[in-house]
Backbone as CSV, one residue per row, in Angstrom:
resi,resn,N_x,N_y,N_z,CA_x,CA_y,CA_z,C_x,C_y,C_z
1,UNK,23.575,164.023,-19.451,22.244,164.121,-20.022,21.749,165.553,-19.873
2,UNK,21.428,166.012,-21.252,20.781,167.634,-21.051,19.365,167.318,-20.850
3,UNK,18.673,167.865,-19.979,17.294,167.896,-19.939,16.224,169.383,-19.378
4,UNK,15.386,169.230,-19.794,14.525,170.920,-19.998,13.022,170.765,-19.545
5,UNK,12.575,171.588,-18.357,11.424,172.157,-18.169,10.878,173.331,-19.273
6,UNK,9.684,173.169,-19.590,9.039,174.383,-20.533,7.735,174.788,-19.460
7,UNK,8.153,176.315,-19.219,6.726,176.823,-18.773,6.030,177.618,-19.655
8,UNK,4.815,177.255,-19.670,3.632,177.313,-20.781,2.484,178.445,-20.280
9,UNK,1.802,178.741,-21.204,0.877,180.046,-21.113,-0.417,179.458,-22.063
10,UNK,-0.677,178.476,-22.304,-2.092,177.936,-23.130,-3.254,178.793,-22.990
11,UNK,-3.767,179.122,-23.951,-4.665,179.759,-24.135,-5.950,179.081,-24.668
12,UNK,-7.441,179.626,-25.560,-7.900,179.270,-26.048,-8.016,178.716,-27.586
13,UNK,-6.997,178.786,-27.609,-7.441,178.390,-29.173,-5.969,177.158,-29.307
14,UNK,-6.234,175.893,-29.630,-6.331,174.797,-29.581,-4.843,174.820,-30.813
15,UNK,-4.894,174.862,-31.680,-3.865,175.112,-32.255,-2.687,175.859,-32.257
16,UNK,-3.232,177.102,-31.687,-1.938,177.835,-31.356,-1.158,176.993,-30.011
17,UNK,-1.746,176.927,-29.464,-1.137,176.129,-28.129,-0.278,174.658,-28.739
18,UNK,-1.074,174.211,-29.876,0.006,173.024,-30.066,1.037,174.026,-30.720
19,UNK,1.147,174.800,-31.413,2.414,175.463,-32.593,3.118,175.728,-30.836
20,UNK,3.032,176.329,-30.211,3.602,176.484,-29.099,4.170,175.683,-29.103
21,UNK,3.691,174.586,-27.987,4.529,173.443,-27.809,5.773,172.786,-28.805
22,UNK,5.197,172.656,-30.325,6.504,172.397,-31.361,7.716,174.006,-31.393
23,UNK,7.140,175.113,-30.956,8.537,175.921,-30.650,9.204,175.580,-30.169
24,UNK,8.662,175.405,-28.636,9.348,175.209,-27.414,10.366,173.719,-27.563
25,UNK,9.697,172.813,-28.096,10.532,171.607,-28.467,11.619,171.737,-29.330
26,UNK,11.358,172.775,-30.514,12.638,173.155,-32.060,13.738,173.693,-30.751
27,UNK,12.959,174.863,-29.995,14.169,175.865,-29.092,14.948,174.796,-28.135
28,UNK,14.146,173.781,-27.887,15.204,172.738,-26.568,15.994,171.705,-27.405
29,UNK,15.492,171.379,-28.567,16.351,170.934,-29.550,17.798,171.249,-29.694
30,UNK,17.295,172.230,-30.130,18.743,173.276,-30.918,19.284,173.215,-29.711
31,UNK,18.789,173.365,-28.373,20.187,173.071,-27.439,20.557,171.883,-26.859
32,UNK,20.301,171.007,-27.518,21.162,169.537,-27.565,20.194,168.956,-25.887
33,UNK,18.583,169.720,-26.146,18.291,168.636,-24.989,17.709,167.215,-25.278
34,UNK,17.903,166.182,-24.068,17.403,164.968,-24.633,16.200,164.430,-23.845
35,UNK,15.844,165.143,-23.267,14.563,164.715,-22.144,13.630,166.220,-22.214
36,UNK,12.170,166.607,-22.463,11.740,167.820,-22.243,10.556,167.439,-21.113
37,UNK,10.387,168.354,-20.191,8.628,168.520,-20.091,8.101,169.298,-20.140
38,UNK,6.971,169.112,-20.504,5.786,170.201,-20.684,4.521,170.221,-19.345
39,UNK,3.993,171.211,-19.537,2.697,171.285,-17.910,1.969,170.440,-18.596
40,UNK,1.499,170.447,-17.685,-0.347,169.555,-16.953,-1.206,170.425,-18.059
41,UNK,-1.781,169.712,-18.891,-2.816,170.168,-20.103,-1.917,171.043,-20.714
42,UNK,-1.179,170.523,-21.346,-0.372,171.740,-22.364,-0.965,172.082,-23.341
43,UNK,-1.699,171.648,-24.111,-2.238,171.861,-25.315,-4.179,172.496,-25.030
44,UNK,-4.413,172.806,-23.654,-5.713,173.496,-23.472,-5.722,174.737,-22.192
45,UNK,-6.328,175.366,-22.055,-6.633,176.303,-20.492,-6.230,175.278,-19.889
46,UNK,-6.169,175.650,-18.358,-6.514,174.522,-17.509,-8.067,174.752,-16.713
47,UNK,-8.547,175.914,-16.598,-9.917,175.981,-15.939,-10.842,175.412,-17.210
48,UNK,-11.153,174.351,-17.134,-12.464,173.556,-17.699,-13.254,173.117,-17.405
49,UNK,-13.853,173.949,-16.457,-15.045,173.729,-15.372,-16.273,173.264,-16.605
50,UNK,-16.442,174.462,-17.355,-17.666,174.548,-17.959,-17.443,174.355,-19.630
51,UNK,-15.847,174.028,-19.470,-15.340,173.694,-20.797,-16.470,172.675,-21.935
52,UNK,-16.483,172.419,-23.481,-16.430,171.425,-23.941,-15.669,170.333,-23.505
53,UNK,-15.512,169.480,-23.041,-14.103,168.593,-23.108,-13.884,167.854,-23.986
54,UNK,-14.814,167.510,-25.256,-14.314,166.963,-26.184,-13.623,167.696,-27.049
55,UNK,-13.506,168.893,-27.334,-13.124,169.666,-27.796,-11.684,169.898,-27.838
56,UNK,-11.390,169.398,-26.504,-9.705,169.655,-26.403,-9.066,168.421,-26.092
57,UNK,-9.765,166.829,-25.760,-9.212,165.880,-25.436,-9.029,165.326,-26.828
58,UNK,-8.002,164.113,-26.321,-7.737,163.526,-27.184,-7.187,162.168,-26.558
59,UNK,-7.584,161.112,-28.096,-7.341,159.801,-27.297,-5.998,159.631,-27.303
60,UNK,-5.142,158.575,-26.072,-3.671,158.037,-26.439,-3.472,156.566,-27.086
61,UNK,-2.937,156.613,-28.006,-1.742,157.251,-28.663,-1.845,157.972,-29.846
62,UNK,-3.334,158.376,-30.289,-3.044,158.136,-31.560,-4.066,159.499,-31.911
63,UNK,-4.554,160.415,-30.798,-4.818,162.188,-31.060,-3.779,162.909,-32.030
64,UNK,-4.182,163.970,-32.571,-3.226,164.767,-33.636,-1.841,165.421,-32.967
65,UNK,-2.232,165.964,-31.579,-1.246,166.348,-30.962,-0.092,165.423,-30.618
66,UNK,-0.304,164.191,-30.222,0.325,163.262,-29.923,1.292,162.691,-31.139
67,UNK,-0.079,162.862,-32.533,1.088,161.997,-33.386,2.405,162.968,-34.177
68,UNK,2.277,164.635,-33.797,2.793,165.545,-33.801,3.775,165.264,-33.043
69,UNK,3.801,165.108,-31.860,4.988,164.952,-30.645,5.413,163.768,-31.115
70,UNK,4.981,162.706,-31.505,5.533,161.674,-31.746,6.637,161.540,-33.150
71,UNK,6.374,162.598,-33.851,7.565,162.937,-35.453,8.535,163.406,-34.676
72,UNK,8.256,164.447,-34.148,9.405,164.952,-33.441,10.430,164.938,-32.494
73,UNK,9.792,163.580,-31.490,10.457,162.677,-30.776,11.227,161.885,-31.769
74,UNK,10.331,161.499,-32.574,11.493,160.527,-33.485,12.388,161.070,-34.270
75,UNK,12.301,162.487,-35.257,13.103,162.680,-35.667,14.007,163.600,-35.118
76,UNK,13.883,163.605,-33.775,15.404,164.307,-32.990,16.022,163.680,-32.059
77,UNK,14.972,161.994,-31.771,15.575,161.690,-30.741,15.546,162.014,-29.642
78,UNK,14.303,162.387,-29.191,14.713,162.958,-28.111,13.398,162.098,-27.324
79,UNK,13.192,162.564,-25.800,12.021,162.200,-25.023,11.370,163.640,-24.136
80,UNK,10.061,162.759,-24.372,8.882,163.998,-23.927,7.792,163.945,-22.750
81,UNK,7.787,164.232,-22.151,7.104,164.160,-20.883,5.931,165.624,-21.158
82,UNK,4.681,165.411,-20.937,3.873,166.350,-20.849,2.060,166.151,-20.871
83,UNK,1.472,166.794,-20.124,0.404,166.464,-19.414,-0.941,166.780,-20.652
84,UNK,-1.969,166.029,-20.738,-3.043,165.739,-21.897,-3.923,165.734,-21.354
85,UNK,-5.215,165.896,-21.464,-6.465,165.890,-21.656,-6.936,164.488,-22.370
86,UNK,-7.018,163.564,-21.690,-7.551,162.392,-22.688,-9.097,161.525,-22.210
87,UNK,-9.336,161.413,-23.724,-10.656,160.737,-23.532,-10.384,159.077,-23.992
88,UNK,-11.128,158.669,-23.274,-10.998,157.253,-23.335,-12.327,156.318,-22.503
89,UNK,-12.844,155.527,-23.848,-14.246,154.599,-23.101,-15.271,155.603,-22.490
90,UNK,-15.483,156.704,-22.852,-16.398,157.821,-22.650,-16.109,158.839,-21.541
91,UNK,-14.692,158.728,-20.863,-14.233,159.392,-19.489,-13.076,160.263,-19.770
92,UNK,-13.121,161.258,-19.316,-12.031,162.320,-19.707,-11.002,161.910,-18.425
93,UNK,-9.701,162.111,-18.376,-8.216,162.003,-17.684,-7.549,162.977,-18.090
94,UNK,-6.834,163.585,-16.964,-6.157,164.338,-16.522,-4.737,163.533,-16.687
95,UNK,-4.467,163.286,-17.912,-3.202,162.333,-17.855,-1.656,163.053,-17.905
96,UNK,-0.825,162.142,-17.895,0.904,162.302,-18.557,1.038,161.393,-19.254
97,UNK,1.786,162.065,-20.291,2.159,160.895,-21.474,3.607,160.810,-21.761
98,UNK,4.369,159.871,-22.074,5.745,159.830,-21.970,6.432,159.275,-23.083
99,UNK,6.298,160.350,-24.355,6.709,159.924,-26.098,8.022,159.615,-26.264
100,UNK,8.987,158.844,-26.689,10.340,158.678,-26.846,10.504,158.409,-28.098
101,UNK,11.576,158.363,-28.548,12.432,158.240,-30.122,11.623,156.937,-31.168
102,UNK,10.887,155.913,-30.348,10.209,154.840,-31.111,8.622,155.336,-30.378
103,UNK,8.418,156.466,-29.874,6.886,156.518,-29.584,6.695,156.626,-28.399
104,UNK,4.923,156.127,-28.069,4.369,155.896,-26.507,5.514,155.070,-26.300
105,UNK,5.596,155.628,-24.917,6.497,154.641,-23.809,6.001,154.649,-22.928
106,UNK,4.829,155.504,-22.167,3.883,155.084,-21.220,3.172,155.966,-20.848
107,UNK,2.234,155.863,-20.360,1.068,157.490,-19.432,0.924,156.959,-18.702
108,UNK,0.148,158.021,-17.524,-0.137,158.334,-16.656,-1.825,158.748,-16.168
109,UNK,-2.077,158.403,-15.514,-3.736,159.505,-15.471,-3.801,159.647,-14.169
110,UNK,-3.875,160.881,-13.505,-3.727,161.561,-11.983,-4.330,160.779,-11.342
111,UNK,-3.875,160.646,-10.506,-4.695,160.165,-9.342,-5.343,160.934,-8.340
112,UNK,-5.090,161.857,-7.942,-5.696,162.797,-6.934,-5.978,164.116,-7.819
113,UNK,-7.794,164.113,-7.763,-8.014,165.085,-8.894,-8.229,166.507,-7.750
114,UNK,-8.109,167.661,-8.468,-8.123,168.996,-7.447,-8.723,169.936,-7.969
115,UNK,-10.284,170.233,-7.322,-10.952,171.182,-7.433,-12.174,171.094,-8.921
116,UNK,-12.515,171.709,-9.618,-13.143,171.222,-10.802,-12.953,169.999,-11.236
117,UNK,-12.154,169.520,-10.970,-11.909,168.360,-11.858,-12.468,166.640,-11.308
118,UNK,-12.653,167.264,-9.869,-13.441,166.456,-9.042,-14.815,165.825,-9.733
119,UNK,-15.207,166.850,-10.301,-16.676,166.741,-11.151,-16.885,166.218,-12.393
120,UNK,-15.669,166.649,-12.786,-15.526,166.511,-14.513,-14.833,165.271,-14.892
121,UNK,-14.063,165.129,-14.610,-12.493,163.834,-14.693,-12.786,162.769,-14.016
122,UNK,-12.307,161.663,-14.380,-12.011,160.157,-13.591,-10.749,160.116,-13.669
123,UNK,-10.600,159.697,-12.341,-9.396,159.895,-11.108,-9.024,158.364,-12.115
124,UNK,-7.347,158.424,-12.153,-6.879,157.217,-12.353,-6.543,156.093,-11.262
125,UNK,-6.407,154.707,-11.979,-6.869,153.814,-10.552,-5.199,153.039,-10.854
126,UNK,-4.452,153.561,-11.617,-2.982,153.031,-11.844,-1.832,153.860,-10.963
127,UNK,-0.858,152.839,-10.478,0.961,153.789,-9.977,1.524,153.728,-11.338
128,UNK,1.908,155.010,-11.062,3.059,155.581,-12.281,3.840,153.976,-12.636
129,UNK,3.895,154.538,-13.676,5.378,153.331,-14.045,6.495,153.610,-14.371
130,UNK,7.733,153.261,-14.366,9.107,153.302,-13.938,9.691,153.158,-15.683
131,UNK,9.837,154.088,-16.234,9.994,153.775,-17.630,11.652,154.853,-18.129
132,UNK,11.975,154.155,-19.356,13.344,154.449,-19.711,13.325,155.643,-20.756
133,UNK,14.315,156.957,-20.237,14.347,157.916,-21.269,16.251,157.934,-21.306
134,UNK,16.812,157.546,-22.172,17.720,157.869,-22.457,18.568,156.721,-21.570
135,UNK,19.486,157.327,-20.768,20.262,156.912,-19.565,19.255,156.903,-18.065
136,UNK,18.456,157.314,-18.469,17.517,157.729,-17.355,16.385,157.064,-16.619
137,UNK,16.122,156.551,-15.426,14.742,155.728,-15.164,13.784,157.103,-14.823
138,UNK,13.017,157.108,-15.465,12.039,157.966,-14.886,10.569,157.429,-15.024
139,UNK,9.695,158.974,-14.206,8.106,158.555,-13.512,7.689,159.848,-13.563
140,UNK,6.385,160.078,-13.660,5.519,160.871,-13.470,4.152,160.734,-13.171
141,UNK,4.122,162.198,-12.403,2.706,162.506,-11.400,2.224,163.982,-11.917
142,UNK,1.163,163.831,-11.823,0.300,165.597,-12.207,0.222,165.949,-10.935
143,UNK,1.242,167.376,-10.895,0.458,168.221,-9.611,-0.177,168.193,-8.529
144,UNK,-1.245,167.989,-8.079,-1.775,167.603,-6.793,-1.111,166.845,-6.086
145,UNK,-0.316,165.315,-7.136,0.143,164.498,-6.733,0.712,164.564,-6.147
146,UNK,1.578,165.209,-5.784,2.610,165.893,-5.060,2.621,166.511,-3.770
147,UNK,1.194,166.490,-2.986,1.029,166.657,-2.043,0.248,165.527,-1.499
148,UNK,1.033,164.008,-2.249,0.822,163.333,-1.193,2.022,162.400,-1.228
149,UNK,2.783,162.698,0.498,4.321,162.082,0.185,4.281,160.445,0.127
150,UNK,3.049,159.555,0.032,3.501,157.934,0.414,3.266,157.892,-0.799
151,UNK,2.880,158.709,-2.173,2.965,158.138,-3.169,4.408,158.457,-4.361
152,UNK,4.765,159.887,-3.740,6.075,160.190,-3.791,7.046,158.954,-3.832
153,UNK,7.114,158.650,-2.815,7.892,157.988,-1.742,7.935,156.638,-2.598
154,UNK,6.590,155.893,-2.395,6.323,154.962,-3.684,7.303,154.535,-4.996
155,UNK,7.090,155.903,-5.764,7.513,156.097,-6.957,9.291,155.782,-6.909
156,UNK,9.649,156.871,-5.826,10.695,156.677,-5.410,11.439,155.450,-5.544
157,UNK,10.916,154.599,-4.297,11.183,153.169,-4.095,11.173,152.568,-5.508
158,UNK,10.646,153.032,-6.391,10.299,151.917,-7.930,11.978,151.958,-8.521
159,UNK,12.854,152.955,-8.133,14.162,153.093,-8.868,14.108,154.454,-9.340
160,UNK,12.728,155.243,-9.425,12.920,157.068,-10.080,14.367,157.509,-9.773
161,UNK,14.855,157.897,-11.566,15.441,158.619,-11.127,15.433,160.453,-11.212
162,UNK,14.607,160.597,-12.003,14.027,161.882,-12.621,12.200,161.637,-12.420
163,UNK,12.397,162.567,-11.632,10.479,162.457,-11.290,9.787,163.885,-11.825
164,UNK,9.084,163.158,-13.023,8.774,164.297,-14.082,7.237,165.092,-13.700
165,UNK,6.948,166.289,-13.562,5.510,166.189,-12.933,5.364,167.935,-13.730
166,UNK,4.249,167.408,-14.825,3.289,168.198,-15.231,2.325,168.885,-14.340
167,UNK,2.005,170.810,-14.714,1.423,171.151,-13.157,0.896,172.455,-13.126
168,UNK,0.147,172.240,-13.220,-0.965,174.273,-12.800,-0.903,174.720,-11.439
169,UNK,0.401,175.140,-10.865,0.272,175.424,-9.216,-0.246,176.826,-9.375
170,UNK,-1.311,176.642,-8.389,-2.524,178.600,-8.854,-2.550,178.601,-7.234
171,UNK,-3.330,180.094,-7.157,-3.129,180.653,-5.940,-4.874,180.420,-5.402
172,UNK,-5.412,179.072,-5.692,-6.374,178.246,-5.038,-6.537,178.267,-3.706
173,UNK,-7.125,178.441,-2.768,-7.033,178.827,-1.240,-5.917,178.820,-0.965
174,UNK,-5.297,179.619,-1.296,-4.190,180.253,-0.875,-4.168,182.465,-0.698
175,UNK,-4.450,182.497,0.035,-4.514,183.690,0.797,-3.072,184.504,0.584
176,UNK,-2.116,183.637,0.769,-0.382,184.475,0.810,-0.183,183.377,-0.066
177,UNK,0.088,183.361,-1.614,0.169,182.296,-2.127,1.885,182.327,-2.275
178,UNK,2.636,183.578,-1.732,4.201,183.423,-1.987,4.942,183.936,-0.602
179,UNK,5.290,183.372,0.274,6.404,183.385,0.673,7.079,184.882,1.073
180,UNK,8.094,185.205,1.840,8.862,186.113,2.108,10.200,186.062,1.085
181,UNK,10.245,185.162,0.636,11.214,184.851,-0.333,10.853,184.506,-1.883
182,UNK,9.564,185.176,-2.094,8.937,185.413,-3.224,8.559,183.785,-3.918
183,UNK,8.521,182.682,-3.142,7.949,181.160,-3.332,6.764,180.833,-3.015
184,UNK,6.267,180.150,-3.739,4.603,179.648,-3.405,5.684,178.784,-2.878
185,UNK,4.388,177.765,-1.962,4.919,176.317,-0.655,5.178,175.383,-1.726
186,UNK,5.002,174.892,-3.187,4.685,174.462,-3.845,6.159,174.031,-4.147
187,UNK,7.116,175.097,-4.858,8.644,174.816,-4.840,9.541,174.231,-3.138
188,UNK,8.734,174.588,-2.356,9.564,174.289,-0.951,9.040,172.244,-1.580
189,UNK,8.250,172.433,-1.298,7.147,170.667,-1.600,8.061,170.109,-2.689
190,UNK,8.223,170.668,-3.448,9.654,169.806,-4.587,10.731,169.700,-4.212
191,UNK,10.919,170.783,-3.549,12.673,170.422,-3.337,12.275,169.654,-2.073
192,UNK,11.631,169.695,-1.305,11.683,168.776,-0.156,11.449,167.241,-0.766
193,UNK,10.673,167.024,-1.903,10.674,165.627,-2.006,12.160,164.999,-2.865
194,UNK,12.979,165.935,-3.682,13.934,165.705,-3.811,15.066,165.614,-3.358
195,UNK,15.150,166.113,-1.885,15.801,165.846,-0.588,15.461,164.582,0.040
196,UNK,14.426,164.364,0.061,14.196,163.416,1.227,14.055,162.086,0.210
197,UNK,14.336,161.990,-0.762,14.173,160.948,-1.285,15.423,161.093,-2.700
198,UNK,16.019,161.733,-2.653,17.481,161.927,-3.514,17.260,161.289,-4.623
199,UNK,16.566,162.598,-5.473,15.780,162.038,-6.672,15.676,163.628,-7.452
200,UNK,15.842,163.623,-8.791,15.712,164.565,-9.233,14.236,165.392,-9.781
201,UNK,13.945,166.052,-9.126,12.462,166.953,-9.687,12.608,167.618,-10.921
202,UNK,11.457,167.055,-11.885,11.889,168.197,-13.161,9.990,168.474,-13.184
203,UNK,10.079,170.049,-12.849,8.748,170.339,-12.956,7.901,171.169,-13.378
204,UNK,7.055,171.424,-14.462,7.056,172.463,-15.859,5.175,172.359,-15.603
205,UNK,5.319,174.012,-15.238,3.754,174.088,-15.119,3.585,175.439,-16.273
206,UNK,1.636,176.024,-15.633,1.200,177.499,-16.368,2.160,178.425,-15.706
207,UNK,1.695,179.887,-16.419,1.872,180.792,-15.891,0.617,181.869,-16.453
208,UNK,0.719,182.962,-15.970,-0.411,184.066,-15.965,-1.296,183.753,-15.643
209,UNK,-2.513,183.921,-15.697,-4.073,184.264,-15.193,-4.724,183.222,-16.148
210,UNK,-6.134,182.985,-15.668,-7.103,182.615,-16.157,-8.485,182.385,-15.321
211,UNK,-9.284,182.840,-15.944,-10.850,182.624,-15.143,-10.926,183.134,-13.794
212,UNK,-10.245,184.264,-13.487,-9.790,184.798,-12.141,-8.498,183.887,-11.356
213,UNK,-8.615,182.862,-11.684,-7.337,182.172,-10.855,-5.794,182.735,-11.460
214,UNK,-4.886,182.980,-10.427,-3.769,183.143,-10.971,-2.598,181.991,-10.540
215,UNK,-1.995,181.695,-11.982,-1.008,180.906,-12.059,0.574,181.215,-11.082
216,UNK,0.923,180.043,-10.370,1.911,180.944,-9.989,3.183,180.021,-10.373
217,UNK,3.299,179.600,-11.623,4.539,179.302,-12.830,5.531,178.471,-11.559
218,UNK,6.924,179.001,-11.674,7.736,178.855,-10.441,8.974,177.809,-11.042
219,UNK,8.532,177.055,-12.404,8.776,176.024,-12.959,10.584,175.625,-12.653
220,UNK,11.096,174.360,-12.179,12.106,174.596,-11.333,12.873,172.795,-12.189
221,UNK,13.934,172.916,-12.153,15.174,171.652,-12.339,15.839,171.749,-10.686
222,UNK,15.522,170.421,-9.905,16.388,170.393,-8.573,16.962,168.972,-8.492
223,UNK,17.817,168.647,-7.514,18.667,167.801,-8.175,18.364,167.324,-6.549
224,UNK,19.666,165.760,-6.194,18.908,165.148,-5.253,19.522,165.348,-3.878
225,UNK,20.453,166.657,-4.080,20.781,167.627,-2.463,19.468,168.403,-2.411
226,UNK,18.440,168.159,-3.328,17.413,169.481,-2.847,17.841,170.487,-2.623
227,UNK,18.543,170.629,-4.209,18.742,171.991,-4.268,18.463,172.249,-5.908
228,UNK,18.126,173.664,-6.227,17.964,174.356,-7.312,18.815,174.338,-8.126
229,UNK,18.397,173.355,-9.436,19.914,173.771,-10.607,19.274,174.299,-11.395
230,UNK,18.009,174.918,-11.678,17.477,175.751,-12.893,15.834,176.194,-11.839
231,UNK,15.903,177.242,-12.089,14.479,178.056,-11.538,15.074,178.674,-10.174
232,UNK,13.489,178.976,-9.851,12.158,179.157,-10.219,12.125,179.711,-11.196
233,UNK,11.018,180.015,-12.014,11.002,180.168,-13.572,10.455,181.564,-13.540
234,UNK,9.648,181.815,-12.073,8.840,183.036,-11.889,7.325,182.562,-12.308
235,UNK,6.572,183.787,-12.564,4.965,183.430,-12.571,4.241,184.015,-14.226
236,UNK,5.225,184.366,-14.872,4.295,185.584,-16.002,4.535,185.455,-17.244
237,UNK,5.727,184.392,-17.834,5.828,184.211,-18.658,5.968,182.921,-19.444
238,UNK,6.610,182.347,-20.600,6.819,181.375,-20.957,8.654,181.021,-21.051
239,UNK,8.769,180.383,-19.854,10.266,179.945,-20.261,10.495,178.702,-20.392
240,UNK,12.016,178.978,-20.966,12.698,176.632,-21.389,13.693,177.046,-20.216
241,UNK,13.908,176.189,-18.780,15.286,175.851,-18.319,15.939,174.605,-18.930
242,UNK,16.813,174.897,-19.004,17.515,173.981,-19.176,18.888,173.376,-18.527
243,UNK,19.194,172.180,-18.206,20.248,171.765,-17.442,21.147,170.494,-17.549
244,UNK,21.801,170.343,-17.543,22.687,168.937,-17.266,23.142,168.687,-16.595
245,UNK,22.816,166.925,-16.418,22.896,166.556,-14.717,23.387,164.756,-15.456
246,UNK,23.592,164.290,-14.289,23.949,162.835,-14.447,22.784,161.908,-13.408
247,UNK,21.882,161.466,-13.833,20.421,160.793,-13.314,21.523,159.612,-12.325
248,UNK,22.942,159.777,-12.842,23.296,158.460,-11.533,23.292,158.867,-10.006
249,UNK,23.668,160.004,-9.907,23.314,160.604,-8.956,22.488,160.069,-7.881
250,UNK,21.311,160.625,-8.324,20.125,159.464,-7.767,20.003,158.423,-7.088
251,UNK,21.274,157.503,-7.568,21.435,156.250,-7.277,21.821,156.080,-6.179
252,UNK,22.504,157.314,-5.620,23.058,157.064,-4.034,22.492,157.144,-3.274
253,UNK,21.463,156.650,-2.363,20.804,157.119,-1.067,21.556,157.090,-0.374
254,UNK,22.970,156.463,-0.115,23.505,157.138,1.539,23.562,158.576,1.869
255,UNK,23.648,158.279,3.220,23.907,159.814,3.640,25.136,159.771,4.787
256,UNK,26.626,160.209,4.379,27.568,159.788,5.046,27.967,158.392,5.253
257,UNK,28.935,157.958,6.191,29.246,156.423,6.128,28.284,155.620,7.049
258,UNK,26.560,156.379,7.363,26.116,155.037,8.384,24.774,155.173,8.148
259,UNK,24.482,156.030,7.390,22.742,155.845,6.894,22.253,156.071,5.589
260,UNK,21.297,156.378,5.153,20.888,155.551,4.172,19.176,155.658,3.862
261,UNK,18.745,156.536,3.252,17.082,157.180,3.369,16.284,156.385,2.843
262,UNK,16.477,155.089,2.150,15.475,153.900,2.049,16.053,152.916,3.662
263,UNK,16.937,152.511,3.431,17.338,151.215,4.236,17.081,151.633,5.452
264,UNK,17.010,152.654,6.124,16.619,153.499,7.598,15.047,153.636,7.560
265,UNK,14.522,153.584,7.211,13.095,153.183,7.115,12.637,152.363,7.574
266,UNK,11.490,152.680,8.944,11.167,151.885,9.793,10.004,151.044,9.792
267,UNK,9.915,150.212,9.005,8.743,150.100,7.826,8.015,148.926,8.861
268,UNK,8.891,148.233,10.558,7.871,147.834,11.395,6.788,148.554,11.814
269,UNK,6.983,150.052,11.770,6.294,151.336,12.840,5.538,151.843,11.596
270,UNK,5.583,151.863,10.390,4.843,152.978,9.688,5.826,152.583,8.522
């Protein structure tokens, strides 16, 4: 299975950002990928403190952007993972949406909202769901999500085998936002959950600046040794990784001939 992170640079103007997104999809095309994702609000800024928000949301399934992704899922076959702005029953979400070859196949709406969005957004009250791309079981979480491991972990347990997560990692109280080894904590936090739970991370955020905050991109394919098979992507531009992997992988939690990172779980104690 070929599959592709896109790191994104959205700007203001609402259309160009979708023509974006259909590049980035023609360019992962043409290289025979069959799974893409896109960041957390691909199709707007992400600082929308003081935004319109009707302006850039849209309802699921059936917004312009969506029914855009949805031709193009169908006529290449392929599946799409990538993070929306949606309005729904008068409440804006911070969602993921998950388009495949016959359409919606499922969303998402964050659950742990971070920083502005506290104010603006309703927090979703749903767990990801465990849905089929290709050969593949996969799930997705927006960003924040990700810094909290029992829901990780969760997802995990559902059968994930590709844990797809749309994502604006910015240098938000963060003082040293990179590392001695030129990493925000943010990539250590992925590959650690794809270690400890032998599961593949595919994770496609911004990059550059906005509203004084700076993006710090990083956008990474890791596999379930928790280790790097595509990225960091870096912080400044717009790139596609791309990679091929076998999601069976996944399937093995042992570790050597006597343990085992679900079944060793001491689930009397905690």
């Amino acid at each position: 299975m070929k599959v592709a992170v896109a790191q994104l640079c959205p700007g203001p103007n609402k259309a160009q950002n979708l023509a974006t997104t259909a590049r980035i999809l023609e360019s992962a095309i043409a290289q025979g990928v069959d799974l893409i994702v896109l960041p957390e609000l691909t199709t707007s800024p992400y600082q929308l403190r003081d935004a319109d928000l009707s302006h850039w949301a849209e309802e699921i399934p059936t917004g312009p952007t969506l029914t855009i992704w949805k031709e193009l899922c169908h006529k290449h076959n392929i599946d799409l993972v990538a993070g929306v702005l949606e309005h729904a029953d008068g409440r804006y979400y911070n969602s993921a949406i998950h388009i495949g070859p016959r359409g919606l196949q499922s969303y998402y709406r964050k659950i742990h909202l971070f920083g502005w969005e506290r104010k603006r957004l309703a927090a979703g009250q749903q767990q990801p769901i465990l849905a089929q791309a290709g050969d593949a079981k996969i799930g997705s979480l927006v960003c924040y999500d990700l810094r909290f491991v029992e829901l990780v972990r969760r997802v995990a347990l559902s059968g994930v085998q590709l844990l797809c997560v749309p994502t604006t990692w910015t240098d938000v109280g963060k003082p040293e936002p990179f590392d001695q080894f030129g990493l925000p904590a943010a990539v250590h936090l992925a590959l650690g959950h794809a270690y400890a739970n032998k599961i593949f991370m595919l994770v496609a955020g911004h990059a550059g600046a906005e509203a004084g905050v700076s993006y710090l991109g990083d956008s990474l394919i890791a596999g379930p040794n928790g280790h790097l098979i595509a990225g960091p992507a870096g912080s400044d531009s717009i790139t596609l990784l791309v990679a091929d992997i076998d999601p069976s992988w996944a399937d093995a939690k042992e570790i050597g001939a006597e343990n085992h990172v679900f079944n060793d779980r001491r689930v009397d104690l905690y």
